[in-house]
C-alpha positions as a printed NumPy array, in Angstrom:
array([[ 89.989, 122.653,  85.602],
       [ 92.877, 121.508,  87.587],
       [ 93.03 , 121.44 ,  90.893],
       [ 94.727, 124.078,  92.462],
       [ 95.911, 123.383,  96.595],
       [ 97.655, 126.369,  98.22 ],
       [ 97.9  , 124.083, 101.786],
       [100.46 , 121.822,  98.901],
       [104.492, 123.076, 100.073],
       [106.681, 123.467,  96.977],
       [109.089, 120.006,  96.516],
       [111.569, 122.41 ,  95.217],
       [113.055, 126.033,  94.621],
       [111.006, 129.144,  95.267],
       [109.867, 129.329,  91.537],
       [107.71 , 126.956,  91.522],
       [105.84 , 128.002,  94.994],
       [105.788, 131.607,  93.592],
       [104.048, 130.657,  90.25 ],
       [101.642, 128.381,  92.815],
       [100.616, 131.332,  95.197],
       [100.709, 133.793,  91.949],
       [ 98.141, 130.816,  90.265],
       [ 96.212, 130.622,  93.392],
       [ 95.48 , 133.894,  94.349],
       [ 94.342, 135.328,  90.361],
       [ 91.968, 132.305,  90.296],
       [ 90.697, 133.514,  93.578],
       [ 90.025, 136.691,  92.402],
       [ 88.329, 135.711,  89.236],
       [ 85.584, 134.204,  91.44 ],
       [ 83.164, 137.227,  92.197],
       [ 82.72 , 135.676,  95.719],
       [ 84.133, 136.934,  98.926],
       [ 86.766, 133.949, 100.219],
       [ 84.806, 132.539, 103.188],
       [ 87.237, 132.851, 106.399],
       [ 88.832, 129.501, 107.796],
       [ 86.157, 127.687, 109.783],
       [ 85.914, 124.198, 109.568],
       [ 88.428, 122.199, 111.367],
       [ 89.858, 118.851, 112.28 ],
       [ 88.856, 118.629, 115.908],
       [ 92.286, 118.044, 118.252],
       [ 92.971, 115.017, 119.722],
       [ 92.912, 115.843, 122.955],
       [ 89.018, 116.329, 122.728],
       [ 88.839, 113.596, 120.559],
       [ 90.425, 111.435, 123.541],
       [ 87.764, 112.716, 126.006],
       [ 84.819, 111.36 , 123.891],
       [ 85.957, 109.708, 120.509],
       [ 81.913, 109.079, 119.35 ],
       [ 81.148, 113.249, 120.1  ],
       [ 83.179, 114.427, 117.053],
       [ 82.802, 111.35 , 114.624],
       [ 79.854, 110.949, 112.375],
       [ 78.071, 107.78 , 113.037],
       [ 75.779, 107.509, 110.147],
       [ 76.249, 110.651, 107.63 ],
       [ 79.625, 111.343, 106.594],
       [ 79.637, 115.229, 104.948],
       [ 82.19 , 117.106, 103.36 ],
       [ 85.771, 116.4  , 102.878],
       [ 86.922, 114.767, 106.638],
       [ 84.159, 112.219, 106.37 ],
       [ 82.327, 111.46 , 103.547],
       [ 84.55 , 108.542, 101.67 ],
       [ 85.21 , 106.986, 105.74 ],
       [ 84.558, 103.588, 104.504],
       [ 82.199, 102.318, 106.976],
       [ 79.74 , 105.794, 106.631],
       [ 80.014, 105.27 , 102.282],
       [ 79.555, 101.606, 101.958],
       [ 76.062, 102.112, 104.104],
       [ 74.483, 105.58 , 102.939],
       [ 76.131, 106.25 ,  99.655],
       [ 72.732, 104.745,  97.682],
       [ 70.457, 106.897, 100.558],
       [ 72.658, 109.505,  99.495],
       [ 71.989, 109.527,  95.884],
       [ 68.018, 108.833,  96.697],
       [ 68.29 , 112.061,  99.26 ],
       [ 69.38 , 113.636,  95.957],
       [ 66.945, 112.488,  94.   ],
       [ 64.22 , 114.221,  96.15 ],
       [ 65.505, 117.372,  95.724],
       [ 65.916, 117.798,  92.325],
       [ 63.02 , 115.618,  90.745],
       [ 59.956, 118.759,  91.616],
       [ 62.172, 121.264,  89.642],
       [ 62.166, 119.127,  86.157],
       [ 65.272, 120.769,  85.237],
       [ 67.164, 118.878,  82.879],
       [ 70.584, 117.841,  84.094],
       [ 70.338, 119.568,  86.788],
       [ 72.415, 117.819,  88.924],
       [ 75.362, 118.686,  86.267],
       [ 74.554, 122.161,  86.518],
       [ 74.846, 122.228,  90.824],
       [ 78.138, 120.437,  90.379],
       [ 79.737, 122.816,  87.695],
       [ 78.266, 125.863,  89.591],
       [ 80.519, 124.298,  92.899],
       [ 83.264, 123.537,  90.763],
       [ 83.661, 127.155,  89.544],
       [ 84.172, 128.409,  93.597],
       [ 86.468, 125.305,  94.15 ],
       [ 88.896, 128.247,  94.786],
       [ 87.099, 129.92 ,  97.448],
       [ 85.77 , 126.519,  99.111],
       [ 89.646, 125.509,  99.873],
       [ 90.049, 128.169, 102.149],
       [ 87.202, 126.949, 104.391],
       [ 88.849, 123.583, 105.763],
       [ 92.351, 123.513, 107.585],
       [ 93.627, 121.034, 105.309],
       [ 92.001, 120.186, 101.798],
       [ 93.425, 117.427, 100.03 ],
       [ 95.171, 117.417,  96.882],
       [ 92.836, 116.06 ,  94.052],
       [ 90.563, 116.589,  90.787],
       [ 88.301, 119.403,  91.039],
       [ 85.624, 117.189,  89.312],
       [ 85.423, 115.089,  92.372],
       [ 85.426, 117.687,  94.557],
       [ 82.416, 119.805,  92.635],
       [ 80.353, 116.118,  92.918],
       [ 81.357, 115.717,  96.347],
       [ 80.362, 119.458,  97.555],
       [ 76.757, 118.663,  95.495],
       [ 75.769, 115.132,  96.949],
       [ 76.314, 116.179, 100.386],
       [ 75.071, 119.87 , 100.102],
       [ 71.272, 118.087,  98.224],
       [ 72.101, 115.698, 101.275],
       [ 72.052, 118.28 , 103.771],
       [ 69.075, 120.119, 102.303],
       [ 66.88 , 117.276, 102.101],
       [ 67.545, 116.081, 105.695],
       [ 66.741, 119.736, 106.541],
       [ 63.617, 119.88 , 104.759],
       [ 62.469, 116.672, 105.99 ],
       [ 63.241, 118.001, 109.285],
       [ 61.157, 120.651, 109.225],
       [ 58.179, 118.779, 107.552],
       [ 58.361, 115.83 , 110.015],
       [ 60.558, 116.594, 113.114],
       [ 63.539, 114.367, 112.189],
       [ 66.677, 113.67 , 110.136],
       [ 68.611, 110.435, 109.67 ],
       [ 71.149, 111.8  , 112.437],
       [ 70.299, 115.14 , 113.853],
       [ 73.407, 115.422, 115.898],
       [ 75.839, 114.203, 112.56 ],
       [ 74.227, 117.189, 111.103],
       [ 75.921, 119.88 , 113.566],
       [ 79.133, 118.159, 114.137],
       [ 81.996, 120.856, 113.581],
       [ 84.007, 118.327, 111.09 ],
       [ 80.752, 117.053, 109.272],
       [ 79.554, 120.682, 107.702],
       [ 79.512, 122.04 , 104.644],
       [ 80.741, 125.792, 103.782],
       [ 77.511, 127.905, 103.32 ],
       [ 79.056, 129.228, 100.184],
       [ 78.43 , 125.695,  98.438],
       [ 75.033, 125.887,  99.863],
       [ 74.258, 129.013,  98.08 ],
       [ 75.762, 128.118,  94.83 ],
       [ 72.696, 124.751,  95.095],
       [ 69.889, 127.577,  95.804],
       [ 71.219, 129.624,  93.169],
       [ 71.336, 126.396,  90.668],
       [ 68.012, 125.14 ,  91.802],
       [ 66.737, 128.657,  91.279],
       [ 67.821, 129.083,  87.378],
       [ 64.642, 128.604,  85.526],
       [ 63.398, 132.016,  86.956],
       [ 61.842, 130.989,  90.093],
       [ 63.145, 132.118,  93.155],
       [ 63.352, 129.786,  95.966],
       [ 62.427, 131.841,  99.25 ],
       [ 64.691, 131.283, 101.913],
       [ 65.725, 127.699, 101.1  ],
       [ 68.633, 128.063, 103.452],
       [ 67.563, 130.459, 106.408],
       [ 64.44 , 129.463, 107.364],
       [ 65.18 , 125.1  , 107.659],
       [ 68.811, 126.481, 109.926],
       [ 66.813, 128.884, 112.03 ],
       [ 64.24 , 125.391, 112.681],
       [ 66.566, 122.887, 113.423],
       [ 69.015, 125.089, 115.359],
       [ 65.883, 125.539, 117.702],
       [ 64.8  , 122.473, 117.852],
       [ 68.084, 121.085, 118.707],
       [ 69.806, 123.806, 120.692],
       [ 70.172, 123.239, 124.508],
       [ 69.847, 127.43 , 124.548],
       [ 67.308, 129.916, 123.883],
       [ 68.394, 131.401, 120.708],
       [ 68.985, 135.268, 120.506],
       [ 65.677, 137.118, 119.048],
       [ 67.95 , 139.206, 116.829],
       [ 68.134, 138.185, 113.353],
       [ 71.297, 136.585, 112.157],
       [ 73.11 , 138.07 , 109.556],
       [ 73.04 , 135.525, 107.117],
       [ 75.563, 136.676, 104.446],
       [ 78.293, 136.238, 107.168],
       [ 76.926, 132.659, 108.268],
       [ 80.034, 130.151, 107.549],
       [ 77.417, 126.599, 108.277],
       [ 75.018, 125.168, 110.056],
       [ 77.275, 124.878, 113.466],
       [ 78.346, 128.629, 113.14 ],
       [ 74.651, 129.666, 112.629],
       [ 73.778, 128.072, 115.926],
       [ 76.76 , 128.887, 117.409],
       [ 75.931, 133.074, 116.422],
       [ 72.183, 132.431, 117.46 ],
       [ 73.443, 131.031, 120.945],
       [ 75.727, 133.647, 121.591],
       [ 74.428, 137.062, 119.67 ],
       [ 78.047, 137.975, 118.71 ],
       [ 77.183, 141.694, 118.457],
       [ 77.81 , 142.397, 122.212],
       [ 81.359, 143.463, 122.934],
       [ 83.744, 140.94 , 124.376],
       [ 85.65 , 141.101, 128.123],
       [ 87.166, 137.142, 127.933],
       [ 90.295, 136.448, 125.746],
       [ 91.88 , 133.297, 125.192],
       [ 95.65 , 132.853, 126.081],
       [ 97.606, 129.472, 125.66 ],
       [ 97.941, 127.084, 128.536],
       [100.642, 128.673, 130.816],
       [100.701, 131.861, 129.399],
       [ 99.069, 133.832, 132.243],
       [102.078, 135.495, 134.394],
       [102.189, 134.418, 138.13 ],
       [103.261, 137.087, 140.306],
       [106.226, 135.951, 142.919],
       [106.093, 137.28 , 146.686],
       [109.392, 138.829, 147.88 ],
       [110.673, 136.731, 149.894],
       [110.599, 133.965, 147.108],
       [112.212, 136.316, 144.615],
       [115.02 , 137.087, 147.402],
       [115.655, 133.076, 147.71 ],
       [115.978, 132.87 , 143.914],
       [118.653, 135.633, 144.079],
       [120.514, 134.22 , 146.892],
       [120.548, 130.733, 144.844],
       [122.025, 132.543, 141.847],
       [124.438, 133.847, 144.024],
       [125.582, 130.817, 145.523],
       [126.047, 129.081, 142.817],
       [129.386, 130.956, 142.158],
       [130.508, 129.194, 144.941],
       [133.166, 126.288, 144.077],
       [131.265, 122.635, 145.339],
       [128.058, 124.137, 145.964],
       [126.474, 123.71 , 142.396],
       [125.153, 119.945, 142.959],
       [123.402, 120.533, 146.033],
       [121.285, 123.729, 144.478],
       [118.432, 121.831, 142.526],
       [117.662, 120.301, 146.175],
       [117.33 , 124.091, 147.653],
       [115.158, 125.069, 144.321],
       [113.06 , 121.834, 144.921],
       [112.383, 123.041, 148.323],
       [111.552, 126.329, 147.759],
       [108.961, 125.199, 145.149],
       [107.3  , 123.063, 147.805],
       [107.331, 125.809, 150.039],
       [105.858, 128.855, 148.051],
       [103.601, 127.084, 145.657],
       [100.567, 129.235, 145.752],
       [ 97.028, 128.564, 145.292],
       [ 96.732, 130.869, 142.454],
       [ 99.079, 128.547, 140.434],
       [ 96.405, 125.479, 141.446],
       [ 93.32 , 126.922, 140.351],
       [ 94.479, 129.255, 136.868],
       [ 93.146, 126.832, 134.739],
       [ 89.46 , 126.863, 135.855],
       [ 86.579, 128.362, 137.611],
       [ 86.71 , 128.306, 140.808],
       [ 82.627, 127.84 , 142.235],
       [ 81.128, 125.905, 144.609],
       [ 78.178, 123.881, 144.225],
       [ 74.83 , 124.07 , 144.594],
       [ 74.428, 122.288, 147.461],
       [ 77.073, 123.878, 148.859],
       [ 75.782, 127.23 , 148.207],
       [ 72.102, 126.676, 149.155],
       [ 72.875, 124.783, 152.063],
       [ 75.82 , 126.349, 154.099],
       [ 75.735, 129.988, 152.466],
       [ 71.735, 130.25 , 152.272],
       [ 72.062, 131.38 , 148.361],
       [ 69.039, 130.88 , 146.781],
       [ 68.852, 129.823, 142.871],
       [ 65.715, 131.213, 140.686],
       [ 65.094, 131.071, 136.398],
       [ 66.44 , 134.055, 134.384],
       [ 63.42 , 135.609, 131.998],
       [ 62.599, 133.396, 128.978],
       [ 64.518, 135.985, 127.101],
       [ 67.629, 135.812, 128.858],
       [ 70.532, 133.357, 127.335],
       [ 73.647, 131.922, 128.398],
       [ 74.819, 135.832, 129.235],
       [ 72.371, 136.464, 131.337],
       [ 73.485, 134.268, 134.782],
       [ 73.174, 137.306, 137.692],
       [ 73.863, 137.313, 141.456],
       [ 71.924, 139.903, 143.414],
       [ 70.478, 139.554, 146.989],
       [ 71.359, 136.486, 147.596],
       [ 69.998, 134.953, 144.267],
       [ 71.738, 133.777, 141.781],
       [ 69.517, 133.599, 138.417],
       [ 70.147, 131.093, 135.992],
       [ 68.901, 131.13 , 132.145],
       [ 66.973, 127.531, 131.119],
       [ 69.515, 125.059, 129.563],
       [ 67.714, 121.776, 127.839],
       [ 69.755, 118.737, 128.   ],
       [ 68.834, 115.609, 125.905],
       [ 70.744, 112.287, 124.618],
       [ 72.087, 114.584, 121.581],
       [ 72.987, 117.245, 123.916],
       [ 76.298, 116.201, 124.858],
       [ 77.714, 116.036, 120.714],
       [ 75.673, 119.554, 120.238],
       [ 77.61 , 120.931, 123.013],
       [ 81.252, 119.349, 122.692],
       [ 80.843, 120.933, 119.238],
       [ 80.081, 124.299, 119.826],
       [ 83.001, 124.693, 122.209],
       [ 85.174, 122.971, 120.201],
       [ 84.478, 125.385, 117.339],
       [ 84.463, 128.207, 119.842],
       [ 88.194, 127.479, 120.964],
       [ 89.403, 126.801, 117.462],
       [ 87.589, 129.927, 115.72 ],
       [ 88.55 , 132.175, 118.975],
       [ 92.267, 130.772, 118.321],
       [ 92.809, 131.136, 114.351],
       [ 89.993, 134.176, 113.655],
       [ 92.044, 136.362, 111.991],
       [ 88.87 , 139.137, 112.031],
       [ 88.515, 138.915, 115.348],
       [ 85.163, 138.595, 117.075],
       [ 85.464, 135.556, 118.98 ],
       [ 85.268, 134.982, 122.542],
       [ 84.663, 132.095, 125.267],
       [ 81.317, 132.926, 126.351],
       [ 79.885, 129.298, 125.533],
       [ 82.782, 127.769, 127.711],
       [ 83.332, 129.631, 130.863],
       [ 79.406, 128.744, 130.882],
       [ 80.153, 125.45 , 130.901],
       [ 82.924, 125.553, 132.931],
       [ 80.387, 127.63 , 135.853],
       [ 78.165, 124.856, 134.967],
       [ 80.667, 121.872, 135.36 ],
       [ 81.283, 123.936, 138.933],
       [ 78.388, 124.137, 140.314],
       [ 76.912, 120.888, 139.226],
       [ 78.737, 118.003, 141.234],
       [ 76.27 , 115.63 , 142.626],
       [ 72.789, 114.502, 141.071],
       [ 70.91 , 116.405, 143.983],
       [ 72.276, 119.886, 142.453],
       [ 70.766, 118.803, 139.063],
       [ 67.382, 117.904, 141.035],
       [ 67.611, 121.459, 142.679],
       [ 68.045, 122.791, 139.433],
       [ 65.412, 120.892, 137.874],
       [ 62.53 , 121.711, 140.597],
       [ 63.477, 125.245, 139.423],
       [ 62.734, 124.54 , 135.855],
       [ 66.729, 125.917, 135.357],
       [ 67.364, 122.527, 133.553],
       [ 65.075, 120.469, 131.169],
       [ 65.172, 117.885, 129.021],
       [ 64.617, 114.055, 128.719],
       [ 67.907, 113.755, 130.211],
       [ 68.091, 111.552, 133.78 ],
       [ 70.009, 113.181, 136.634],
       [ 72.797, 110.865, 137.047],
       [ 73.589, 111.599, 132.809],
       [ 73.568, 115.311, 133.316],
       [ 75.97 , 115.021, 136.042],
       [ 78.127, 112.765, 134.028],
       [ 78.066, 115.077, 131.27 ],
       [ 78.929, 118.026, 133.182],
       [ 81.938, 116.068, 135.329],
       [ 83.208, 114.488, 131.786],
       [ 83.294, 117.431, 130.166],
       [ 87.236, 118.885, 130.203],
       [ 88.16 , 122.596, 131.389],
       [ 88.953, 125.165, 128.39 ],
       [ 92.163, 124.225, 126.19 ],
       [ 93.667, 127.158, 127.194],
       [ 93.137, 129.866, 129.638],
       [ 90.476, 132.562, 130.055],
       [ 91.593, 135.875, 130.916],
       [ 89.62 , 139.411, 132.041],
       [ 86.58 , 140.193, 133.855],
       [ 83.575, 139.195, 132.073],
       [ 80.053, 138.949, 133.874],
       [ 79.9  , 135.895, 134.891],
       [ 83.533, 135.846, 136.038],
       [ 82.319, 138.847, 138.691],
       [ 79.4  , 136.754, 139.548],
       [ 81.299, 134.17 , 140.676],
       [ 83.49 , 136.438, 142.35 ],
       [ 80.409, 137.5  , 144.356],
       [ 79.016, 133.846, 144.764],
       [ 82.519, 133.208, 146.159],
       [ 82.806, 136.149, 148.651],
       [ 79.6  , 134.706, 150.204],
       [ 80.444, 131.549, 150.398],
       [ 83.417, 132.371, 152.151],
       [ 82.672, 134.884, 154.398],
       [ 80.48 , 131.793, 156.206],
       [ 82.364, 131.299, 159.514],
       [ 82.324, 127.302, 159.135],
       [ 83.736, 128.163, 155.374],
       [ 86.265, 130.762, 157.062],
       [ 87.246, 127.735, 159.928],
       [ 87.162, 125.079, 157.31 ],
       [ 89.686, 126.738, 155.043],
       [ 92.071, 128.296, 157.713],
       [ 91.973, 124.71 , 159.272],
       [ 92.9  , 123.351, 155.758],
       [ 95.91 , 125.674, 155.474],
       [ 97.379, 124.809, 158.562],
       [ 97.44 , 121.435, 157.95 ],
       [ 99.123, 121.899, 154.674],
       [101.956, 124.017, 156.06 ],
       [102.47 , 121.102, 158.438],
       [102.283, 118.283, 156.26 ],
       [104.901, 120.299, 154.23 ],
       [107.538, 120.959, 156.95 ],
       [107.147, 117.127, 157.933],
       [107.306, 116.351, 154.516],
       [110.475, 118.605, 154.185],
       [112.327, 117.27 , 157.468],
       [111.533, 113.609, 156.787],
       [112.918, 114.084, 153.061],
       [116.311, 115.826, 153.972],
       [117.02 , 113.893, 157.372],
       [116.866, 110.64 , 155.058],
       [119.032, 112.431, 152.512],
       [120.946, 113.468, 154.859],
       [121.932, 109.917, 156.249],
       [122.229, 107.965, 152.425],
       [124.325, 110.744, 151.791],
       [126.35 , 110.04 , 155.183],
       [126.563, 106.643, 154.116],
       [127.713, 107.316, 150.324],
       [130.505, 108.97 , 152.029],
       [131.975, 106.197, 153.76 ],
       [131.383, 103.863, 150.402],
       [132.808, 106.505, 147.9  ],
       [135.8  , 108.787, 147.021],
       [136.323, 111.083, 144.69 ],
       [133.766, 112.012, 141.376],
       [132.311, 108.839, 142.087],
       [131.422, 109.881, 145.569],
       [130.023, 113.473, 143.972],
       [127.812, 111.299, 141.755],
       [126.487, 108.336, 144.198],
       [125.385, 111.653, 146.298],
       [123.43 , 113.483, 143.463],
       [121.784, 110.05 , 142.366],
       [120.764, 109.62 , 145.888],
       [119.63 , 112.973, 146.606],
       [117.518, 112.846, 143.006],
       [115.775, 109.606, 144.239],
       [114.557, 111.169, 147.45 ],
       [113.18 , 114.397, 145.907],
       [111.514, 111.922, 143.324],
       [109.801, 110.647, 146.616],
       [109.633, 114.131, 148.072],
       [107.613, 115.199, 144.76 ],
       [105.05 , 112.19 , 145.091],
       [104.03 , 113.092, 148.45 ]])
């Protein structure tokens, strides 16, 4: 069968693209399987940048991103095929191997639509590829569960590494055609390692598992229980409105109206520069995070005390009521860090291209509170002693983790419940009176360091621009002056 690509543009003319989409979707349809919805992605760079080794297989390259990287196929190709092996040697099917890789080839189709990009090549390849990797997986799972470890547990949940659960079913459903049924071959070996690995307490409720798109995504459901409606969406980076006071609208409209005023043009992007300094607002500083102080700070200077939510009670579940602030258990080990960086990467991306919807940012404005209220090692031992955190993880690690970790991609909008409880941990942090002192002190000192900064800036415009009269006539003069004036608000903008 021929390998058909819809991500492929057409090289030329419409005809061509309309007998390709026309093509693409009837094959789709002649597969009696639901198209899975797009959920495995190439993770952006900007994460990537943070932590290069979080996202990248080290050992077990799966799936289409990773699994011919040279360096991962040169050293577990043959471990690959043994994996195989494994699996299918108990059944004493013959050729059965040839019958898993024509059952994936037949949903080739309906496998495309999983991945953000999927190359152009032979479906053959493809059908072998999907098989090796999905035995792969299911042997590493089952060894899992037999003996308590995989070649690389935290290769096995990376967002680029998995492999679309609708390949997965079309193995069980080979393996399963001499008439045996093989009970839950899939659910049971997720629901294990996802528990063994997760740094949360996974929801009680079962999963459905007809809707599950991998490994990750099962996890990621079990962590969040996606049933409960949804107060947090996700906007772009700058797309949350800032509302201007009066008096800096008024200045805006004077400067338009100035500006019809022969000679005055050059000098305006010096008044505009000014008034930037002077009504930047604090609500422009902070949009792009959660604003929380730490545990130390809480504890000692706003007497909030800290306290373990029920062992039933997940990432949802953090609450602030008379003066405690209960926290669900989070268990941090080496492998932590990847298992984490992975479920909020596939968070963001699924939250930003879900065309059905259902996606929030619960997993990362908890991580964000976290990354708040954790700055020092003595908040993790605080923590700790309360049995809030656990894990093999030192103190000094968890801190790093939580500091390296970057605020949300974009920006989180709405009043969720955590987003009031740190409204409330806020208000009583800052109704302290040394708080209240602190802070009004603070903004003093700002407004002064601006007007100094303001004065010193023009009174040395002012005289370089005294002097570039003397030197200069004419359009020359006009332009020495602007070049001058752009230097010193370069300075102006560094202070």
């Amino acid at each position: 069968m021929p390998s058909i690509n819809p991500f492929v543009a057409p090289t030329s003319g419409d005809q061509p693209w309309v007998d390709q989409m026309r093509k693409t979707l009837k094959t789709q349809l002649s597969v009696l399987i639901d198209t899975p919805p797009l959920s495995i992605f190439s993770v952006p760079q900007i994460l990537k940048d943070e932590k290069p080794e979080a996202y990248a297989p080290q050992k077990i390259g799966l799936g289409l991103k990773h699994h011919f990287r040279t360096e991962l196929y040169s050293n577990m190709q043959q471990n690959k095929l043994t994996a195989v092996e494994r699996v299918i040697k108990p059944y004493q099917i013959p050729d059965l191997e040839d019958r898993v890789a024509e059952r994936i080839k037949n949903i080739i189709p309906v496998v495309s639509p999983c991945y953000d990009s999927f190359p152009e090549t032979d479906a053959d390849a493809f059908a072998w590829l999907f098989a090796i990797d999905g035995l792969l997986l299911l042997d590493q799972l089952r060894v899992y569960f037999e003996k308590g470890f995989a070649i690389d547990e935290k290769d096995l949940i990376m967002l680029e590494n998995q492999i679309p659960m609708v390949v997965l079913k079309e193995i069980e459903k080979a393996l399963s055609s001499n008439g045996e049924h093989v009970e839950e071959l899939w659910e049971s070996k997720f629901r294990y390692f996802a528990e063994s690995n997760s740094p949360f307490l996974l929801s009680k409720e079962a999963i459905d598992f007809n809707r599950v798109n991998h490994l990750l995504d099962y996890m990621y459901h079990s962590i969040i229980n996606n049933e409960v409606s949804r107060d947090v969406a996700y906007l772009k980076p700058g797309s949350i409105p800032v509302e201007k006071s009066a008096a800096a609208e008024l200045l805006e409209a004077i400067i338009k109206a100035a500006g019809l005023i022969p000679g005055v043009k050059p000098f305006l992007g010096i008044i505009e520069s000014i008034i930037k300094i002077l009504y930047q607002t604090d609500k422009e500083k902070m949009i792009q995070e959660i604003r929380v102080p730490s545990v130390s700070e809480l504890g000692d200077i706003a007497r909030v005390k800290f306290a373990l939510s029920t062992k039933e009670e997940g990432i949802r579940n953090i609450s602030f009521a008379n003066g405690t602030c209960c926290l669900p258990v989070i268990t941090l080990n080496y492998d932590s860090e990847v298992i984490l960086r992975n479920l909020m990467a596939y968070e963001k991306l699924m939250a930003k291209n879900s065309l059905m919807g259902g996606f929030g940012l619960e997993l990362t404005e908890y991580v964000d509170f976290m990354c708040g209220i954790i700055d020092t090692a003595n908040d993790v031992k605080v923590l700790r002693e309360l049995k809030i955190i656990q894990g093999d993880l030192p103190d000094e690690e968890i801190v790093k983790l939580f500091n390296g970790i970057g605020r949300s991609l974009g920006n989180m909008s709405g009043q969720s419940m955590l987003r009031q409880t740190v409204a409330e941990l806020n208000k009583v942090y800052d109704n302290v009176l040394s708080v209240r002192i602190k802070k009004e002190a603070e903004k003093q000192a700002r407004a002064v360091a601006r007007a100094l900064t303001f004065l010193v800036s023009i009174s040395g415009t002012l005289v370089l621009a005294r002097e570039a009269l003397v030197q200069a006539s004419g359009s020359k003069m006009t332009q020495l002056i602007i070049n001058i004036v752009t230097k010193q608000m370069a300075v102006l903008f560094r202070l």
